[in-house]
Backbone as a printed PyTorch tensor [residue, N CA C, xyz], in Angstrom:
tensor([[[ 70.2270,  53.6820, -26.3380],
         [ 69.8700,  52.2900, -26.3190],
         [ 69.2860,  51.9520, -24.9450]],

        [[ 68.0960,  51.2710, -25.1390],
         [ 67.2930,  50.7910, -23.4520],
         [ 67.9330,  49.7710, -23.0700]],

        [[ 68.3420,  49.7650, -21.7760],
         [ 68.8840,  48.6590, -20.8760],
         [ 68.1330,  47.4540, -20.8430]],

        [[ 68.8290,  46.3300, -21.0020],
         [ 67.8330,  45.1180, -20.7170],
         [ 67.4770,  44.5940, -19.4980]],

        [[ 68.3010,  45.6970, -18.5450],
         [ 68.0630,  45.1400, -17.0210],
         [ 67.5360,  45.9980, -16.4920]],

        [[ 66.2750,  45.6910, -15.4870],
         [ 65.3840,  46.6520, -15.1230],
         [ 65.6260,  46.3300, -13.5970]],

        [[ 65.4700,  47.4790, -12.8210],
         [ 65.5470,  47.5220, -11.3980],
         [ 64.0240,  46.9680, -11.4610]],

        [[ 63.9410,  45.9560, -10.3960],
         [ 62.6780,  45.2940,  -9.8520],
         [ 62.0290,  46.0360,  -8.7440]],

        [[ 60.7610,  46.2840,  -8.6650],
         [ 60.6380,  46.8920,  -7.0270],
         [ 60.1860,  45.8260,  -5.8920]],

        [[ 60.8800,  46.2430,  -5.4380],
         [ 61.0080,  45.5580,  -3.7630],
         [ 59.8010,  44.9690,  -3.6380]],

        [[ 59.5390,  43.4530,  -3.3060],
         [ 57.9100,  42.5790,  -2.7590],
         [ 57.7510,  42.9240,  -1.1780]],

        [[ 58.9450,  43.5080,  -0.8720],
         [ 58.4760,  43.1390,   1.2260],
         [ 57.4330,  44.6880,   1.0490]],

        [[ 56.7930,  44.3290,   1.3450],
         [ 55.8910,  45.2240,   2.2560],
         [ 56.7680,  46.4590,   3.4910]],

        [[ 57.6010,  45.8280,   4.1410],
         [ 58.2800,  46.5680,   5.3540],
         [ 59.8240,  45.7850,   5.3020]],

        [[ 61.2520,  46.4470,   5.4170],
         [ 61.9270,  46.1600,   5.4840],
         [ 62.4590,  45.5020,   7.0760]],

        [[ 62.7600,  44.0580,   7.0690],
         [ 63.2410,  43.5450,   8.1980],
         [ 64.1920,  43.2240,   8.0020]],

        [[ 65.6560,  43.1740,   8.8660],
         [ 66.7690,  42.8670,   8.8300],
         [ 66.9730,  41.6780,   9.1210]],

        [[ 68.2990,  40.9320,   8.7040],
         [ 68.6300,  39.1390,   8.6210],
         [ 68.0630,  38.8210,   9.6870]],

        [[ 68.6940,  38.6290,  11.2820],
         [ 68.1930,  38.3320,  12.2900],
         [ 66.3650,  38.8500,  12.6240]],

        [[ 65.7930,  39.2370,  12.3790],
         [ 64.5870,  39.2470,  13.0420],
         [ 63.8040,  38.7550,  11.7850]],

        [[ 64.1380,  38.2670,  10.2060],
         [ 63.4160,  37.6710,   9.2490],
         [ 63.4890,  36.2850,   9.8650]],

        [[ 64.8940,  36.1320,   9.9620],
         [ 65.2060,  34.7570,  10.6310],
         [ 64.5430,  34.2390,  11.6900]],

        [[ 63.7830,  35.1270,  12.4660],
         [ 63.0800,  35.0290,  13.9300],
         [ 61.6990,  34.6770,  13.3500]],

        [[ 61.2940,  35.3030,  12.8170],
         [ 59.9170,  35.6580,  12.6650],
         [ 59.5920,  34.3220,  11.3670]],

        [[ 60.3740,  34.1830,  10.9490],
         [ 60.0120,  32.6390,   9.7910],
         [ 60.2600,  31.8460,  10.8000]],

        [[ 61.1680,  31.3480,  11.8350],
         [ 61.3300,  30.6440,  12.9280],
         [ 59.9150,  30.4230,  13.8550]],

        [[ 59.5550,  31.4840,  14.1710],
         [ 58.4680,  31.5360,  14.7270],
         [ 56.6380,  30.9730,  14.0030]],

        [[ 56.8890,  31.4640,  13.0670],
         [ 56.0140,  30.9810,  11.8630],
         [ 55.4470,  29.6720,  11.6200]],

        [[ 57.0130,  29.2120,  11.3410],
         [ 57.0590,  27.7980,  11.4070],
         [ 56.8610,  26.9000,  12.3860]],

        [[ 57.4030,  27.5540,  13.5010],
         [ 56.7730,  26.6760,  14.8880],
         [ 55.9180,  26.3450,  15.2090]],

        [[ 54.4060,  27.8580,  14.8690],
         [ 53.2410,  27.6730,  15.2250],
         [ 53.0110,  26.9230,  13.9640]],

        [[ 53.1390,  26.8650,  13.0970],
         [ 52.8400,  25.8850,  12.2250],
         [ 52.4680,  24.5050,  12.7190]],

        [[ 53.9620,  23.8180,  12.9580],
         [ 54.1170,  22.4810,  13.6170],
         [ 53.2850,  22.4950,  14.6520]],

        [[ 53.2740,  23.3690,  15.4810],
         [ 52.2480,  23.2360,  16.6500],
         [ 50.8050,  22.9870,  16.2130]],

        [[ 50.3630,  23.8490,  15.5270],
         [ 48.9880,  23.7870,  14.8280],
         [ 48.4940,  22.3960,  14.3330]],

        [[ 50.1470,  21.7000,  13.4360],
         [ 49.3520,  20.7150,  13.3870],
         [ 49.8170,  19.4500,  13.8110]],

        [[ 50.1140,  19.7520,  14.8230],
         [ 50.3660,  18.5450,  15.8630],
         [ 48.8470,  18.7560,  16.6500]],

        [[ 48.4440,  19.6130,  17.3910],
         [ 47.5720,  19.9500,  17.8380],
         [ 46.0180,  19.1140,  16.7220]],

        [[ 46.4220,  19.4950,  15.6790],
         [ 44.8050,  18.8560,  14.8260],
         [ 44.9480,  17.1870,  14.8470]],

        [[ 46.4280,  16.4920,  14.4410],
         [ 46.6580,  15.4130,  14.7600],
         [ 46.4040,  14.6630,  15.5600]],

        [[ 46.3720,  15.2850,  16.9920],
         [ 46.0720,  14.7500,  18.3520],
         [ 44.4530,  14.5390,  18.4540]],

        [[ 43.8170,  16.0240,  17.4730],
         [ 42.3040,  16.0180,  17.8020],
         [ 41.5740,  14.7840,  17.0630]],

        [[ 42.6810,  14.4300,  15.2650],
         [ 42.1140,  13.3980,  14.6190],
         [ 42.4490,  11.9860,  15.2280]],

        [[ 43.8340,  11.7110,  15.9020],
         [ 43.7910,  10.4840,  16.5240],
         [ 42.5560,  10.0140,  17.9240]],

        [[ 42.1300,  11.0840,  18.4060],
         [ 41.2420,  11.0050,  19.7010],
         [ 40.0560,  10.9890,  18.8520]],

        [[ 39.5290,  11.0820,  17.7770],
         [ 38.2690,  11.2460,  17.0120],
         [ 38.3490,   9.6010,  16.4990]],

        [[ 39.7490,   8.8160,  16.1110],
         [ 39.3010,   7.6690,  15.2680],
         [ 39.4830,   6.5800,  16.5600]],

        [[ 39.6860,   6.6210,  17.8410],
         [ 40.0860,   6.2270,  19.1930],
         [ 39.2860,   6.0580,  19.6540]],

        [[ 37.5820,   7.0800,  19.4050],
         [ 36.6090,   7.3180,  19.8450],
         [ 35.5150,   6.3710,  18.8980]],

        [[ 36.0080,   6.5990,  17.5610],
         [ 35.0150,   5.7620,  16.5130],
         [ 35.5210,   4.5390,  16.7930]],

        [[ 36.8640,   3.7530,  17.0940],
         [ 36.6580,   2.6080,  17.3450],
         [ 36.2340,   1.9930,  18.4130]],

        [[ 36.4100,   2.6710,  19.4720],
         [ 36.0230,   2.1490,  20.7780],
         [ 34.4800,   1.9120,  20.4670]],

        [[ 33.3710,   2.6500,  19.5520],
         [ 32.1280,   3.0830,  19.1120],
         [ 32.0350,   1.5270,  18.5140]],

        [[ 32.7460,   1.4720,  17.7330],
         [ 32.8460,   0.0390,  16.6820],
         [ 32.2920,  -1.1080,  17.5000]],

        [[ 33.6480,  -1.6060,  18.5600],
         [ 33.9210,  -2.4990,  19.4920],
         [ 32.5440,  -2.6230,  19.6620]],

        [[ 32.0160,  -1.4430,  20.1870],
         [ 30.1890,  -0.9890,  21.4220],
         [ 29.7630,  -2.1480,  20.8710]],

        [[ 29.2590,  -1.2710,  19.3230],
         [ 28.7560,  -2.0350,  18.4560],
         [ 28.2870,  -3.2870,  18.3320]],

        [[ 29.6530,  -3.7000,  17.5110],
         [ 30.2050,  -4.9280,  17.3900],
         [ 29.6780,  -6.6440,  18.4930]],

        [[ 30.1140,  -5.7830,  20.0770],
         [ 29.8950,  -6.8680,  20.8480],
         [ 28.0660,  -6.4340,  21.3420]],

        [[ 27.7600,  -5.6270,  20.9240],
         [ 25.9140,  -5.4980,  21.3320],
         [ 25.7690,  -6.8840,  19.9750]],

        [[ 26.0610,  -6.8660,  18.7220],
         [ 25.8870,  -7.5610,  17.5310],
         [ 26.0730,  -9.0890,  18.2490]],

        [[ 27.0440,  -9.5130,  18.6840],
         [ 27.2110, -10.6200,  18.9230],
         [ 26.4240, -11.0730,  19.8810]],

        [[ 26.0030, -10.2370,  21.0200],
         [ 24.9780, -10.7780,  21.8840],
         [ 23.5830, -10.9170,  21.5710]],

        [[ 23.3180, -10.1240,  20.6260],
         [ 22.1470, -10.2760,  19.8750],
         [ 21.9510, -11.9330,  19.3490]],

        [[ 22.7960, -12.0080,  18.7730],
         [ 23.2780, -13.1560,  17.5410],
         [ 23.2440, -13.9370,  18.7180]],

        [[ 23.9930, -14.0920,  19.3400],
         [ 24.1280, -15.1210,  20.5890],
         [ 22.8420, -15.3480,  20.6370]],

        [[ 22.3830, -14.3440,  21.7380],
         [ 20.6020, -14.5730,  22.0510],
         [ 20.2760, -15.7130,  20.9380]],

        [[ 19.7520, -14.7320,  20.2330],
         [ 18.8050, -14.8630,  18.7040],
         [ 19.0640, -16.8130,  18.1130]],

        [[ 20.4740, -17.2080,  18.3950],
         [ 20.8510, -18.5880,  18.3410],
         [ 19.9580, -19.7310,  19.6050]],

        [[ 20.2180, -18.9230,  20.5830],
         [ 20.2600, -19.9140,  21.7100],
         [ 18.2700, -20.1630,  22.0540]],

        [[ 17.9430, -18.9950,  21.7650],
         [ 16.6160, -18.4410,  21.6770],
         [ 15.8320, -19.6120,  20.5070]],

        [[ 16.8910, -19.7210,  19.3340],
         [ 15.9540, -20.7530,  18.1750],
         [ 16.6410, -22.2720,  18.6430]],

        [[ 17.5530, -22.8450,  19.7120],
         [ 18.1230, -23.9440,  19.4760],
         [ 16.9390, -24.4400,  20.8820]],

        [[ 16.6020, -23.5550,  21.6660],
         [ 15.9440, -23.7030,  22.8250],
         [ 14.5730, -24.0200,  22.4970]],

        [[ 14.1870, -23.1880,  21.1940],
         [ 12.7530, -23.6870,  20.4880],
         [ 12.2970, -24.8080,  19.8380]],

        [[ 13.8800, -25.5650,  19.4060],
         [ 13.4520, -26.4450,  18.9680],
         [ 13.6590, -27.6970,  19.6660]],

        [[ 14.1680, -27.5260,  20.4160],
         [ 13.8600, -28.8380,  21.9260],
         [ 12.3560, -28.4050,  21.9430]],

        [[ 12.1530, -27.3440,  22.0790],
         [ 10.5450, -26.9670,  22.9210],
         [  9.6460, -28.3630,  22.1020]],

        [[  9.6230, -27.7550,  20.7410],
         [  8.8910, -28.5290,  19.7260],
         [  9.4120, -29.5500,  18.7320]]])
């Protein structure tokens, strides 16, 4: 009669013992967090940069507008 339980073969590639699996997923994971703390920092300084860009913008817009007002209220005293 065939057994219904089959020996599985082993997935590790190389056998590592408790303490240095424990190290090395430790480690793993760290650079992980690091990695993406590191991209975090690069996306907050990227949307820091687009708003400050905005602001530029924004207040060139209003001086325009300003002008562009004072420019037609001044014309029509003229005439």
């Amino acid at each position: 009669m065939l057994s219904a339980k089959r020996k599985m073969p082993s997935c590790r590639f190389y056998p590592l013992g408790g303490a240095k699996r424990q190290l090395a997923v430790l480690g793993l994971g760290g650079a992980l967090v690091a990695g993406s703390l590191a991209g975090c920092s690069t996306t907050q300084d990227k949307a820091a940069a687009q708003r400050a860009e905005s602001a530029r913008i924004l207040e060139a817009r209003e001086k325009r507008q300003e002008k562009k007002r004072h420019e037609a209220k001044h014309d029509k005293e003229k005439g």
